[in-house]
C-alpha positions in Angstrom: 0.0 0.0 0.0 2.8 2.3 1.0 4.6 1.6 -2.4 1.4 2.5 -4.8 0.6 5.8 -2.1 4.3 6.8 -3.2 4.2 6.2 -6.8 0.9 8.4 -7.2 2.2 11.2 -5.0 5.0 11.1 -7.3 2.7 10.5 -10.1 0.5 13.2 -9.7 2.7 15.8 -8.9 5.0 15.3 -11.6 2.5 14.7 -14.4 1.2 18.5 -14.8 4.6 19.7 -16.2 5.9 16.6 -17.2 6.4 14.9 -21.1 4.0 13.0 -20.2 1.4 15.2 -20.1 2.7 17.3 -22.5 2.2 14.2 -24.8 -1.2 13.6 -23.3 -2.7 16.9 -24.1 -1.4 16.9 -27.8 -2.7 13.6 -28.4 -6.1 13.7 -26.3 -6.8 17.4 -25.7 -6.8 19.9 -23.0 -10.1 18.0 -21.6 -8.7 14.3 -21.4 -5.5 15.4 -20.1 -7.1 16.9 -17.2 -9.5 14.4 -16.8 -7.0 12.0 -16.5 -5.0 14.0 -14.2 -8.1 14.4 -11.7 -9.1 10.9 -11.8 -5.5 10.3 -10.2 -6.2 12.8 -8.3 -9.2 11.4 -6.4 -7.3 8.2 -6.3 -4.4 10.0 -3.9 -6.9 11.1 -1.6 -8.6 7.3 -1.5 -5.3 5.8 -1.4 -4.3 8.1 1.3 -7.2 7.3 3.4 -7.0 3.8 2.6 -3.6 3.8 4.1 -3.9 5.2 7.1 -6.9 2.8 7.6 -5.0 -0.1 7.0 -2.3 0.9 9.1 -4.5 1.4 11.8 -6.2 -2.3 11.7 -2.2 -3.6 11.5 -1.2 -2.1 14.9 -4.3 -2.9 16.1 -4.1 -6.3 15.1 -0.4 -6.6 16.7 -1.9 -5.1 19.6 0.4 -2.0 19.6 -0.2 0.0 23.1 -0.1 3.1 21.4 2.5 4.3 23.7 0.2 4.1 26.4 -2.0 6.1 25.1 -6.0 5.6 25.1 -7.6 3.9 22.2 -9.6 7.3 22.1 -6.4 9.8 22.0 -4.4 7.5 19.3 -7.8 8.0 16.9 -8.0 12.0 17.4 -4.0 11.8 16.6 -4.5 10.1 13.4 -7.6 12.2 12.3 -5.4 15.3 12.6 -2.6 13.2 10.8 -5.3 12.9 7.8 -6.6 16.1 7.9 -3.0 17.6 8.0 -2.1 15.5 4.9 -5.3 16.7 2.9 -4.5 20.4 4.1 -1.1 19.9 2.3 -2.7 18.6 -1.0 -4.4 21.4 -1.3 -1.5 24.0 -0.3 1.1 22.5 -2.0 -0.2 20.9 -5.3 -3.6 22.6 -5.1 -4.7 18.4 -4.8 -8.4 19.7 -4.3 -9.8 16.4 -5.1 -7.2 14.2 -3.3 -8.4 16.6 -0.5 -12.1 15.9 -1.1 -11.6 11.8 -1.4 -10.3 12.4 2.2 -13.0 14.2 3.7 -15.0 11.7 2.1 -13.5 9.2 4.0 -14.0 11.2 7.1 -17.8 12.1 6.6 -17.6 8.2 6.4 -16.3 8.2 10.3 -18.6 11.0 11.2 -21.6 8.6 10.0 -20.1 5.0 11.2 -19.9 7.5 15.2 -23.2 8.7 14.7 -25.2 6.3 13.8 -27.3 4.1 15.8 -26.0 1.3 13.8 -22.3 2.0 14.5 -21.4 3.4 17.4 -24.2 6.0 18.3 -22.5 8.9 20.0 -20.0 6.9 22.0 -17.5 9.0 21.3 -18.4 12.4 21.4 -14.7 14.1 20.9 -14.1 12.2 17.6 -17.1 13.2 16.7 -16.2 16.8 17.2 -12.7 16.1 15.9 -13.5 14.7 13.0 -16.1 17.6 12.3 -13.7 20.0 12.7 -11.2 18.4 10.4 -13.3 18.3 7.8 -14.0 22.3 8.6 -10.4 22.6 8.3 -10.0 20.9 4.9 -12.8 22.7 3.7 -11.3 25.8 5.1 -8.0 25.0 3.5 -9.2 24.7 0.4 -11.6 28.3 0.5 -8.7 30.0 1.4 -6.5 28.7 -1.0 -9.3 29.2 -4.0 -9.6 33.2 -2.3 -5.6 33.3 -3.0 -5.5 32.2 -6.5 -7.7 34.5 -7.9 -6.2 37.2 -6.0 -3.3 36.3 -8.3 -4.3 35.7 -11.2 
């Protein structure tokens, strides 16, 4: 999993300026090239959710102690690690989509807390964190929008 996250961060943010695309957009068109691009794009922000997930269930599974931290304190730490790494899409590649996979993945957690099939309002501080993560992407993202057509 680690291997194919790498090769699409490196994927997607060399393919804008690369031959590649270059090639891409003389052969498809403006359209297709982009088109591609974002469908890449969303798959960075699944893979990157996907990740973290898995990597979860793997030290859960080896029954890691978290470094004695609670089971509630490790899950807000890797929320924020999520959210941190779906702010950085969008600030440093402008990864809008990759951003939105991820917040997709986290309205996702928001439900599976929520719901009276899951694990109805257990946990009330994920809930909140995980709210206000997704704020936080979201806010990202508007501020970064705001920017660019200030400069353009």
């Amino acid at each position: 999993m680690l291997g194919l996250l790498f090769s699409l961060i490196m994927l997607t943010t060399r393919f804008s300026s690369s031959f590649i695309a270059r090639t891409c957009r003389d052969t498809l068109g403006n359209f297709f090239a982009k088109v591609s691009l974002y469908a890449f794009d969303i798959y960075l922000g699944w893979i990157t959710a996907a990740t973290i997930a898995n990597a979860s269930v793997l030290l859960v599974k080896l029954q890691w102690n978290r470094f004695g931290m609670s089971s509630v304190l490790w899950t807000i730490i890797v929320l924020l690690v999520g959210a941190l790494l779906g702010i950085l899409f969008i600030t440093t590649n402008q990864k809008y989509l990759s951003a939105a996979a991820i917040i997709w993945a986290y309205c996702g957690i928001l439900i599976k807390h929520i719901s009276q099939a899951g694990f109805a309002g257990k946990y009330p501080v994920i809930i909140v964190v995980t709210i206000l993560c997704i704020v936080a992407i979201l806010t990202a993202g508007a501020i970064k929008c705001i920017l660019n057509v200030k400069t353009s």
